[in-house]
Structure formats: structure tokens, C-alpha cells
N, C-alpha and C positions, 0 to 999 in steps of 0.2 A: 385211464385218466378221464376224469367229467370233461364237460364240453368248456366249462369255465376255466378251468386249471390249465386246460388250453389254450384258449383266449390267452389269459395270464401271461402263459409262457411265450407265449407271441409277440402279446405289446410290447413283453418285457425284453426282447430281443431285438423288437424292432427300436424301442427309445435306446437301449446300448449301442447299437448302427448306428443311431443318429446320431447319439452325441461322442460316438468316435470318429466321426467323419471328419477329415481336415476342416476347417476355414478357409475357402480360397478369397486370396484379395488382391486385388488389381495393382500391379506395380505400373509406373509413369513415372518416367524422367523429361524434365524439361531442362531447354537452354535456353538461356536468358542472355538476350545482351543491348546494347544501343538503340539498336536499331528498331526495333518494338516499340522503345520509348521515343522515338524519333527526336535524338541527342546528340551530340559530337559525343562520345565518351570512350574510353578504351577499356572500359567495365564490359566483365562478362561474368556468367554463374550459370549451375546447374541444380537443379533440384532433384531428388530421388523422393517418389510420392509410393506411399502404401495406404490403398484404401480398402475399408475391409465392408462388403457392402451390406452385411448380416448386422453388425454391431452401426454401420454407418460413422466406423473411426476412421481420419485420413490424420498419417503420418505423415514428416518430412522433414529431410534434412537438405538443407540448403547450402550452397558453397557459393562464394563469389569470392570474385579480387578485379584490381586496377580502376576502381571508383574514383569520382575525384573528390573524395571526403568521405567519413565515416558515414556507415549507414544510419538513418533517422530514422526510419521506417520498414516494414516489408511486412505487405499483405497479398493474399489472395482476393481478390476482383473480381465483381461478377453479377449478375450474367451478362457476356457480350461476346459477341462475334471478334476473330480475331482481327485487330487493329483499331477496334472500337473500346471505347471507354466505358468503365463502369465503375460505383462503390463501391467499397469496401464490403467483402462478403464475410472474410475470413480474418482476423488478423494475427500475426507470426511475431510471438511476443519477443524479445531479446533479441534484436535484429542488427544491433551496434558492432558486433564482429563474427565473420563466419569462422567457422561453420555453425547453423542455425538448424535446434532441430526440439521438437515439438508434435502436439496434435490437438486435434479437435475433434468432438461428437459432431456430426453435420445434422442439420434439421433434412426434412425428407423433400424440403425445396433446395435446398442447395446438394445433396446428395443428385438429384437428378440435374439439375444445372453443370455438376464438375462430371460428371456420366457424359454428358452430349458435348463435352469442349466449351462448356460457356464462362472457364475460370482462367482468370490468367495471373502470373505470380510479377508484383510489381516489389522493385527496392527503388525508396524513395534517400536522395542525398541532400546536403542544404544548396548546395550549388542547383540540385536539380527535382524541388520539391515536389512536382508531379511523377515524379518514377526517372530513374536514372539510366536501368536496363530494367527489360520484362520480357516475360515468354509465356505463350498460350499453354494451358493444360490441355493434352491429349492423351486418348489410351494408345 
């Protein structure tokens, strides 16, 4: 066999490895409730996050109950430390009844801002336009 046909059979073996290689991607569950949003409220929710950091896709389905009104709103936030406030990074379209679920491509600023904890998931209600319940994104 030449030296090239070899080569060949190499790259060629090693690009099949590669692209049989799983996708690993970062699960993250968040609990979301009142007290985040520093609210009376008896709202709570959980999120289930899949982010895939190859594609930079973040999945997610969200579950809330016992709001006091239907949801207006629900975005991802960011960047901020937790209990700190921040803009709209992300936002979670169809957010009027859970269960909510969705995704986004991330820019490579926000990929690395929801990486380090700087994202947190806010449901906003009309009683409680600023966020009702929220909880910090962590891996």
C-alpha cells in the first residue's frame, strides 16, 4: 500500500471516530420560586436545561404552577450574579401555560455567560411584572 493510500485510510478512519462520537451536552435543572423574585407568591417551577456546547443549542422545558395569574412572560436573564438583576438574554416564547418548552442557538457571549452561572430564568405575571418566581441557571 503507497504512503498516501495510507494517509487516506487514516484520515478516513479517523473523520468516521469523529463523527461517531456522541454529542455530550450539559443537563441543568433549575427551581424557580418567590423568593428569587423577592414576592409574596405561592408560585413555583422547575426547569430541565439541555445545552449542547458543540452546536451551542440550549433546550428547555419549563413547568410552573400556583402563580397568581397567568403567565405574561418567561425569559432567560443575564448576565448577573445570583440575586442581581439583568436583561433579557434569552427569551422563552409561549410562556402563557406550562408546560413550556423550546430552544435557542446561543451567540458565543451568551454561551459562555449561561457556562459560568450568569443566567437566571424569570416568569413574569400581571400582578407581578418584574418576575413573579426565578431561579439561577447552574451546572
Amino acid at each position: 500500500m503507497s504512503k498516501n493510500r495510507t494517509m487516506l485510510a487514516v484520515l478516513a478512519f479517523g473523520a468516521a471516530i469523529a463523527l461517531a462520537a456522541p454529542a455530550f451536552a450539559d443537563k441543568m435543572k433549575v427551581t424557580l420560586d418567590s423568593k428569587g423574585a423577592a414576592v409574596a407568591s405561592a408560585g413555583k417551577g422547575t426547569a430541565d436545561l439541555d445545552y449542547d456546547p458543540a452546536s451551542k443549542k440550549l433546550s428547555w422545558k419549563l413547568t410552573y404552577s400556583g402563580l397568581s395569574g397567568p403567565a405574561t412572560a418567561a425569559h432567560f436573564h443575564g448576565p448577573a450574579a445570583p440575586g442581581a438583576n439583568a436583561g433579557v438574554a434569552v427569551p422563552i416564547p409561549n410562556a402563557a401555560s406550562s408546560p413550556v418548552e423550546g430552544s435557542a442557538t446561543l451567540t458565543d457571549a451568551q454561551a459562555a455567560d449561561l457556562m459560568a452561572g450568569k443566567y437566571y430564568i424569570n416568569v413574569h405575571t400581571a400582578a407581578n411584572p418584574a418576575g413573579e418566581i426565578r431561579g439561577q441557571v447552574t451546572k
